[in-house]
N, C-alpha and C positions, 0 to 999 in steps of 0.2 A: 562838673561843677560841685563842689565842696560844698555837702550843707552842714550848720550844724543840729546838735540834738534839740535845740530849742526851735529850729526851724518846724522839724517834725511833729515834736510834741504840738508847738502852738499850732500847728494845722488840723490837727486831730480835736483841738478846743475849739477852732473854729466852725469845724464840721458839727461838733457836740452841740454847741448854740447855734447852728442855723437848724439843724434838722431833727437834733433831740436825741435822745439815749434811743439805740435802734433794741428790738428784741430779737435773742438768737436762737438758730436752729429749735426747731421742735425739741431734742434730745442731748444730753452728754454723751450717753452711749455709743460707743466707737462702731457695733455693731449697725444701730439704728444709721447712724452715721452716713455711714457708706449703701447702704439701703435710699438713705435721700437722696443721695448723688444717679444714682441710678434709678428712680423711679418716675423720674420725668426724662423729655427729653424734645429740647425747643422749646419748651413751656415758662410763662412766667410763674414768681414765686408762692401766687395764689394756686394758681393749678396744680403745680409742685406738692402745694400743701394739702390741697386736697387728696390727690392720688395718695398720697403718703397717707394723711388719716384713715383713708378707707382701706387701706392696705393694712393697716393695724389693725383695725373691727373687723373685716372678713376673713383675713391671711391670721396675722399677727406678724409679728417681729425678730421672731427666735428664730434659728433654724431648722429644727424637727418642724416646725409647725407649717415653714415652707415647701419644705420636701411633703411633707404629709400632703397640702394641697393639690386639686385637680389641677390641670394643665388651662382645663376652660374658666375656672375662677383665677387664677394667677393671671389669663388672660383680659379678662373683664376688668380687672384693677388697671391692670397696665394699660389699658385703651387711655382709661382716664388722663394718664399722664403724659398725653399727645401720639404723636407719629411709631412707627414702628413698634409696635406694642410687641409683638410674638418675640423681637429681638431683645426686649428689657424682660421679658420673660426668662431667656436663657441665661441672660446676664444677674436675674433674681436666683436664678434657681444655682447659677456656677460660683454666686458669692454663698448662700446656704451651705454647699457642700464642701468651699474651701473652710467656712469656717468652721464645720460639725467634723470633717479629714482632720485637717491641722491643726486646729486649736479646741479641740474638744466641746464647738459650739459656746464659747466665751472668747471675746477680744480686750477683756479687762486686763487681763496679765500680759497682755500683747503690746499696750499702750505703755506698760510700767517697764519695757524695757528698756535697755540704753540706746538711745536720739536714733542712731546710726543703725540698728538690728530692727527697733520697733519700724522704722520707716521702709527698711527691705521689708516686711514679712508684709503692711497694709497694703505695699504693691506689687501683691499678689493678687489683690483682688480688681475686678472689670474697673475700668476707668481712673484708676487713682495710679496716678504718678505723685514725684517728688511732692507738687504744688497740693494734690486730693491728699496726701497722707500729712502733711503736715498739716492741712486744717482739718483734720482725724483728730492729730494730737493736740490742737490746739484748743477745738469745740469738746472736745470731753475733756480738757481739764489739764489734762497730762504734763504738756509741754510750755511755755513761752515762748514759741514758737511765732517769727513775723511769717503769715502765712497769706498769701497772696491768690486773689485769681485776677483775670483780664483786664477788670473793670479798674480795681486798685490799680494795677499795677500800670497801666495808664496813666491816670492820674499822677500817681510820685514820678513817673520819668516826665512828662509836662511839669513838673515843679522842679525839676533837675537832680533828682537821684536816680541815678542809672545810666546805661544808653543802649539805646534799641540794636538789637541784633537781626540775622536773619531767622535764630532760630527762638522759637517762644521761653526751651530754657535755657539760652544762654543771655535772652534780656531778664530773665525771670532770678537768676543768679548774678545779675549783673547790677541790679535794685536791692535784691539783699543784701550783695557785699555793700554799696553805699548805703544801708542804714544801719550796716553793726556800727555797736556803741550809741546809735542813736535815739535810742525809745526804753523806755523801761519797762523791765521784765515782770510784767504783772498780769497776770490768764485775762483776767475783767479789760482790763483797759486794752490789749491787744485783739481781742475778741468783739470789742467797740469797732477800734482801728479797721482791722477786716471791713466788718459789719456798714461804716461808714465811708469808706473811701470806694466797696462797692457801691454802695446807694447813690453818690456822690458820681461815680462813673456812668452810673444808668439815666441818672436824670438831667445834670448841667454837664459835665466832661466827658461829654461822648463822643466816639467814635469820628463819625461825621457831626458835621453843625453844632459841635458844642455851643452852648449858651454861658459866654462869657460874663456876659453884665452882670449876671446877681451873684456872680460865684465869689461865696467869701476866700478864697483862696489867692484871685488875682493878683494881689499885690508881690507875692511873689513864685507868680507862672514865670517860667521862661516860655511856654510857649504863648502865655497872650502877649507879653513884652514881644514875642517875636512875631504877633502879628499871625497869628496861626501857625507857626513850624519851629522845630526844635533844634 
């Protein structure tokens, strides 16, 4: 289904006035960045935040100063940030060393590359595919990048941009190509978008049981018109 750019935009105002300007990530920094992605795991975005703070004041953030760290304090941070902690350990310490090896412990001149190069090199790093490195470029600044996780990316294909595949990124490229042309290219307001259509997917358009009644968006779901299915 064909939307246009006013369908978009107005949904992203809508969200603005029910739920408010959201705040973003702790950091710009591309490094910090991908540190957050990996420092929880299962966790909601309080505990997230936590582990991450504490991880700044005992660790720090750079990479020498991760490498420098014991194994049992890396350890102790990482509990905080739920399940599997020894494995976000390894994953702390293999993002450190990609980025002290290959980029000489700065990812600022990594971000300033062209779309296409800067996006291979972030997914180098533990858990960032296409979807982790564009919202790299997008949360520090970089890019105008429409960068998508789970939760958004629900929500637009229930409003009928996209359509579901079997594979996560070929629904995930299949949402972006229906919204080129349609959102304006501005870091802030994209960064909103994100910020909002997650929040938007965690709390009324979820998963199971979404809660249709209050969702300012209804008026044009195809999946509440359809009664729940798309």
């Amino acid at each position: 289904m064909a939307r246009s750019s006013r369908s978009f935009e107005k949904a992203i105002d809508l969200l603005t006035d029910y739920y408010g300007r959201e705040d973003p990530y702790p950091s710009p920094d591309p490094f910090e960045l991908i540190l957050w992605e990996n420092i929880g795991y299962l966790v909601n975005d309080e505990r997230r935040r936590e582990a991450f703070e504490a991880f700044k004041q005992n660790i720090g953030t750079h990479p020498e100063s991760i490498l420098r760290a014991s194994r049992k304090s890396l350890h102790e941070v990482a509990k905080i940030g739920g399940m599997l902690p020894e494995m976000r350990v390894q994953k702390l310490l293999t993002i450190a060393r990609i980025a002290k090896d290959e980029f000489g412990g700065h990812l600022n001149s990594v971000v300033k590359m062209p779309l296409t190069r800067a996006k291979k090199a972030l997914k180098m790093f533990p858990s960032i595919g296409d979807p982790g490195a564009e919202k790299v470029l997008l949360f520090s600044e970089s890019y105008p990048v429409m960068a998508l996780e789970s939760n958004g990316l629900r929500v637009l294909l229930r409003l009928g941009f996209g359509h579901e595949h079997k594979s996560y990124s070929a629904t995930y490229r299949s949402v972006q190509k229906a919204l080129e042309g349609q959102f304006k290219e501005d870091i802030d307001r994209l960064i909103q978008a994100h910020l909002l259509l997650r929040r938007h997917g965690q709390q009324l358009c979820r998963r199971t049981r979404p809660i249709c009644q209050p969702c300012p968006l209804k008026k044009t779901c195809g999946y509440y018109a359809g009664g729940g299915k798309l």
